[in-house]
C-alpha positions as CSV (number, residue, x, y, z in Angstrom):
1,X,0.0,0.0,0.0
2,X,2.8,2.7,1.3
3,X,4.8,1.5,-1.9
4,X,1.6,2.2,-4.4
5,X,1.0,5.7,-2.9
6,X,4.4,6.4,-3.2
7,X,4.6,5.7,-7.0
8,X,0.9,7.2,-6.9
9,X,2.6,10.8,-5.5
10,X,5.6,10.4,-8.0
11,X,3.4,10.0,-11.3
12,X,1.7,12.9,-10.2
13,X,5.0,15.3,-9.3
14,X,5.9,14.3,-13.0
15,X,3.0,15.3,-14.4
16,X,2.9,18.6,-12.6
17,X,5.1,20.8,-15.2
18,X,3.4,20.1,-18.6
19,X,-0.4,20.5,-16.8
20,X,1.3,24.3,-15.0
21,X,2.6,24.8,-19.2
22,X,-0.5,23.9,-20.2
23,X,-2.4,27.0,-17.7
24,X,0.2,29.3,-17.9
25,X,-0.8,32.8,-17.8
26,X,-0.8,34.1,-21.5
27,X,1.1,37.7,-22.6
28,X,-1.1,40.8,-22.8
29,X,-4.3,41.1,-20.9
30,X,-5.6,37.8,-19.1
31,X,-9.4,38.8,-17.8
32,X,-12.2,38.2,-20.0
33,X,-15.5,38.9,-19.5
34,X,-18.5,37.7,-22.0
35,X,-21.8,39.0,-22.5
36,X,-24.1,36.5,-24.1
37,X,-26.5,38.4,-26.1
38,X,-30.2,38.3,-26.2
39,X,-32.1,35.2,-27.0
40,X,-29.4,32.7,-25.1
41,X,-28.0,32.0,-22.0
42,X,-24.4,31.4,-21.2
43,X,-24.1,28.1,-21.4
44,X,-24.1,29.0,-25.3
45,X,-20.4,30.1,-24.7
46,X,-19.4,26.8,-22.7
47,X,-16.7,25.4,-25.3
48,X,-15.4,28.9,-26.5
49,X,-14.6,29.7,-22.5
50,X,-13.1,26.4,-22.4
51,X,-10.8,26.7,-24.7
52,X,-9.4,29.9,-23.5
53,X,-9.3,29.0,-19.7
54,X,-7.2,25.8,-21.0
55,X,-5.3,28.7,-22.5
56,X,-4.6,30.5,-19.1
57,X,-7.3,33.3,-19.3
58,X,-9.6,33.7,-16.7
59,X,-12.8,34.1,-17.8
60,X,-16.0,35.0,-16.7
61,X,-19.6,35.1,-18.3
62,X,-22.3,38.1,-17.4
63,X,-25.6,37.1,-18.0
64,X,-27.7,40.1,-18.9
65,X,-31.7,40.1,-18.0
66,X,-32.5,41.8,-20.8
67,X,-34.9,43.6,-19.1
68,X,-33.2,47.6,-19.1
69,X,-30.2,48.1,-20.9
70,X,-29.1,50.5,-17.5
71,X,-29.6,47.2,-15.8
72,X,-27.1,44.8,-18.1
73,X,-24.4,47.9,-18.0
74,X,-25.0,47.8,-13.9
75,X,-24.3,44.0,-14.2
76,X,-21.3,44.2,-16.4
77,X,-19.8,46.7,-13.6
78,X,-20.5,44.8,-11.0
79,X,-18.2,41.9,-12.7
80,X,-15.8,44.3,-13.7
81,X,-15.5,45.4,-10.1
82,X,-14.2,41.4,-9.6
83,X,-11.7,41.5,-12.1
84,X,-7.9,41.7,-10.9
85,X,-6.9,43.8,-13.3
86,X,-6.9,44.6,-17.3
87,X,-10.2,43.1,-18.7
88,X,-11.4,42.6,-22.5
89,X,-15.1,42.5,-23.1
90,X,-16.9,40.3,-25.5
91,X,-20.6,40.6,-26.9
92,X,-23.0,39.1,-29.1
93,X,-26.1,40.2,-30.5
94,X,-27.7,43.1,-28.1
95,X,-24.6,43.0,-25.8
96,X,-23.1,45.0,-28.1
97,X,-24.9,47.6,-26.8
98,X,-24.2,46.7,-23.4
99,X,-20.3,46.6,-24.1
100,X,-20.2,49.4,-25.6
101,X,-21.3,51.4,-22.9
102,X,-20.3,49.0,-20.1
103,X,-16.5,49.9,-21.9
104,X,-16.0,53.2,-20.6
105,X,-14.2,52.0,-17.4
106,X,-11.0,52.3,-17.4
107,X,-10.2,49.0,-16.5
108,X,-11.4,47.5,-20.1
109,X,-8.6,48.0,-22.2
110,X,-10.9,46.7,-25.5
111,X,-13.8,45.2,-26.7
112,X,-14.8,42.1,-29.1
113,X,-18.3,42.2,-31.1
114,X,-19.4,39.3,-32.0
115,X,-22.2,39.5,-34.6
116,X,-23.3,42.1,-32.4
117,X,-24.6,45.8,-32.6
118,X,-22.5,48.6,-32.0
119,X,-23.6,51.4,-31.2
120,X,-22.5,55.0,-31.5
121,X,-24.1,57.4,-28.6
122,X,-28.0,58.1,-28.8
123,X,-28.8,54.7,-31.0
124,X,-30.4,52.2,-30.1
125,X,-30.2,48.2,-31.0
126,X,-33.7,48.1,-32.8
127,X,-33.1,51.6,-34.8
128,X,-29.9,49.8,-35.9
129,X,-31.4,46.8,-37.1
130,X,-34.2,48.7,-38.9
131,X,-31.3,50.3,-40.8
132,X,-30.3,47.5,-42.4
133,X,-33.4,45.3,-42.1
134,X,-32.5,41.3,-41.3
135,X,-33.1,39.1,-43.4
136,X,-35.5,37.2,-41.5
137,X,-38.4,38.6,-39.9
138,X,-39.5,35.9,-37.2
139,X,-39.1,37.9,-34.2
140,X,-42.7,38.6,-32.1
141,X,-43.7,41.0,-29.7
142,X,-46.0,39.4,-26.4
143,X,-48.8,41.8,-25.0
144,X,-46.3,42.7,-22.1
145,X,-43.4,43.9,-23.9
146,X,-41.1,41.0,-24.6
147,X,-39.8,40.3,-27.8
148,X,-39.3,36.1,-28.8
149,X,-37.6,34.4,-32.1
150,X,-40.7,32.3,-33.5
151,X,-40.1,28.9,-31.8
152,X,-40.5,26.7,-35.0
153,X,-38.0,29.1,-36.9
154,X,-35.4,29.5,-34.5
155,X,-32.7,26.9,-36.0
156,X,-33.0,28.0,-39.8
157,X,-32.9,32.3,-38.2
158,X,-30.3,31.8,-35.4
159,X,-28.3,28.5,-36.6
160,X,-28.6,26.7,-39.8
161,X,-25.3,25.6,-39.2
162,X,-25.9,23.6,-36.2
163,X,-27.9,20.4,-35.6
164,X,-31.7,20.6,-35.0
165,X,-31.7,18.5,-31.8
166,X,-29.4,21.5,-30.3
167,X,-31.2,24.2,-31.7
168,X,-34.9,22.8,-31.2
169,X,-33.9,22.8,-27.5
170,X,-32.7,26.4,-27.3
171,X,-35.9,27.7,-29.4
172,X,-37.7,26.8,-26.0
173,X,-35.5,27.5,-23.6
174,X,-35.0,31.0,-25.2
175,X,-34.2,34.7,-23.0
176,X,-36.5,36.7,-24.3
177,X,-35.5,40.5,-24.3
178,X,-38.3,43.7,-23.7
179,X,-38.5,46.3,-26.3
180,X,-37.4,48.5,-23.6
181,X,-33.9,47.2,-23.9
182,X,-33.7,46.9,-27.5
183,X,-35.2,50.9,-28.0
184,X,-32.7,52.0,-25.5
185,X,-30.5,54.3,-26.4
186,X,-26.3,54.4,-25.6
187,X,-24.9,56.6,-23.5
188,X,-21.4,56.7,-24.2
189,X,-19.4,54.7,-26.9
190,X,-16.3,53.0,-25.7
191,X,-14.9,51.9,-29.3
192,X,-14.4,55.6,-29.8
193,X,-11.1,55.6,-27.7
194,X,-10.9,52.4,-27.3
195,X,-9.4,49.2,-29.7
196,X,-11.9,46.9,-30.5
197,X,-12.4,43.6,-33.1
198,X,-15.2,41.9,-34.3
199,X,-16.2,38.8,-35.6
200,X,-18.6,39.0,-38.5
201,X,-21.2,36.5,-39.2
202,X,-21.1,35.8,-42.8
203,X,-24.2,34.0,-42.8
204,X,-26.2,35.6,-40.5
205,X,-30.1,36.3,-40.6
206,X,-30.8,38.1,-37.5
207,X,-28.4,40.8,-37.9
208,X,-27.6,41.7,-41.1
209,X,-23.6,41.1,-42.4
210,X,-23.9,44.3,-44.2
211,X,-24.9,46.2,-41.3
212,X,-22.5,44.4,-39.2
213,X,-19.7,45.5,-41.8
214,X,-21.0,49.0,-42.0
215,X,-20.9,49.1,-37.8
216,X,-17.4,47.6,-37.3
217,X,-15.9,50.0,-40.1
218,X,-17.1,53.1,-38.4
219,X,-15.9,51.8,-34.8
220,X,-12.5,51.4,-36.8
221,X,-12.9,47.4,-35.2
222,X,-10.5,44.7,-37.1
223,X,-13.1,43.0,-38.4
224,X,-12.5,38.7,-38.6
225,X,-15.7,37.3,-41.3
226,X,-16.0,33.7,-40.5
227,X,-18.8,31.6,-42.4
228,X,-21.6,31.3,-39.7
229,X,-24.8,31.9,-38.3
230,X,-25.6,34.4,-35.9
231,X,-24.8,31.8,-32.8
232,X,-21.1,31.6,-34.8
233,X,-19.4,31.2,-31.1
234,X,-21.2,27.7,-31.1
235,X,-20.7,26.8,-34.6
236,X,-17.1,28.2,-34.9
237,X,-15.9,28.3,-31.4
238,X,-12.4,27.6,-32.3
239,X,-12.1,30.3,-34.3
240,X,-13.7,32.8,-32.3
241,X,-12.1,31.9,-29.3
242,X,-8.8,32.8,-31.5
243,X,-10.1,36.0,-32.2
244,X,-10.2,36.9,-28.5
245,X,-7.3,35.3,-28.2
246,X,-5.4,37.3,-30.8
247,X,-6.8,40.9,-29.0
248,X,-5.8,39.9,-25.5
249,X,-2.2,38.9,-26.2
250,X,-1.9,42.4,-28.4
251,X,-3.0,44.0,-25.3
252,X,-1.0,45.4,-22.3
């Protein structure tokens, strides 16, 4: 037995160095914080969150109520007031909007859209998307203010690229979002003096690619298009976890 649990306690002090290599902290800035979007939960943002804590980033996941944008902002600050030090935030969809204003602190040194609005100060997320309109027109409004994707579209709108037993599942487990939230207008816009990147959804049909292009131009955002639907962090999570990847290490 005392033999066994000796070569037990060896085996492990060998393996000790290439698991610390594996985990050690990365160059530029290590905190990241992610904003879901509208519509999902965080859970969506499981593998991309693995693959960059397995890459030494610590990183956390805000989930917004989607009930006031004020109240997603106040949520994103409260996170922010966890993080030990430089942080990068990360959006999708409406949490563009919350980013964007949520940015302003001076403890986010950038910020990563991800087939997301982007505001500029005094727009809103729905006078954006009426800009440019989608090119699928499923969403619907309840009596009391909330806005759903239609249930039997929600694969082909949000994720044609992804199975139907995964999407069929998050149809009904959807976060709905009020029109309160999605009329509310920004406050401040951090990509104005602040770098940000973006990762463009090439196949998108609930925000449309050319108004995403036409947002991350003006915000001056190095733009990544990667074939994918507008949940492209669960089709593609390699390659967007690369492109956070890629704006934390160029950060100090």
């Amino acid at each position: 037995m005392r033999k066994s649990l000796s070569l037990l306690l060896l085996a492990l002090a060998a393996s000790a160095p290439a698991f610390a290599a594996d985990t050690a902290a990365p160059a530029g800035v290590k905190n990241i914080v992610i904003v879901p979007g509208a519509f999902v939960d965080g859970s969506s943002w499981r593998v991309v969150h693995d693959i960059l804590i397995h890459q030494g980033y610590t990183v956390n996941v805000v989930q917004p109520r989607v009930d006031t944008l004020a109240d997603d902002v106040e949520a994103v600050y409260r996170q922010l007031r966890k993080e030990a030090g430089p942080t990068l935030l990360v959006g999708s969809d409406y949490d563009g909007a919350v980013i964007t204003q949520a940015g302003t602190r001076d403890k986010v040194k950038g910020l990563i859209y991800v087939a997301a609005v982007a505001p500029s100060v005094g727009e809103s997320t729905l006078q954006l998307v009426d800009s440019m309109p989608e090119p699928s027109h499923d969403l619907q409004t309840s009596f009391d203010g909330y806005i759903y994707a239609d249930a039997q579209k929600f694969g082909a709108d949000f994720a044609a690229d992804l199975t139907s037993n995964r999407t069929n599942f998050m149809a009904v487990a959807q976060v709905p979002g009020t029109v309160a939230a999605f009329r509310a207008v920004t406050e401040a816009a951090a990509w104005r003096s602040k770098p940000s990147w973006a990762v463009l959804a090439t196949e998108d049909r609930v925000y449309s690619p050319e108004l995403q292009r036409a947002m991350y131009q003006r915000a001056g955002a190095k733009v990544t298009e990667i074939k994918g639907s507008h949940l492209v962090y669960l089709s593609q999570p390699e390659q967007v976890a690369q492109v956070i990847a890629d704006a934390a290490q160029s950060l100090k």
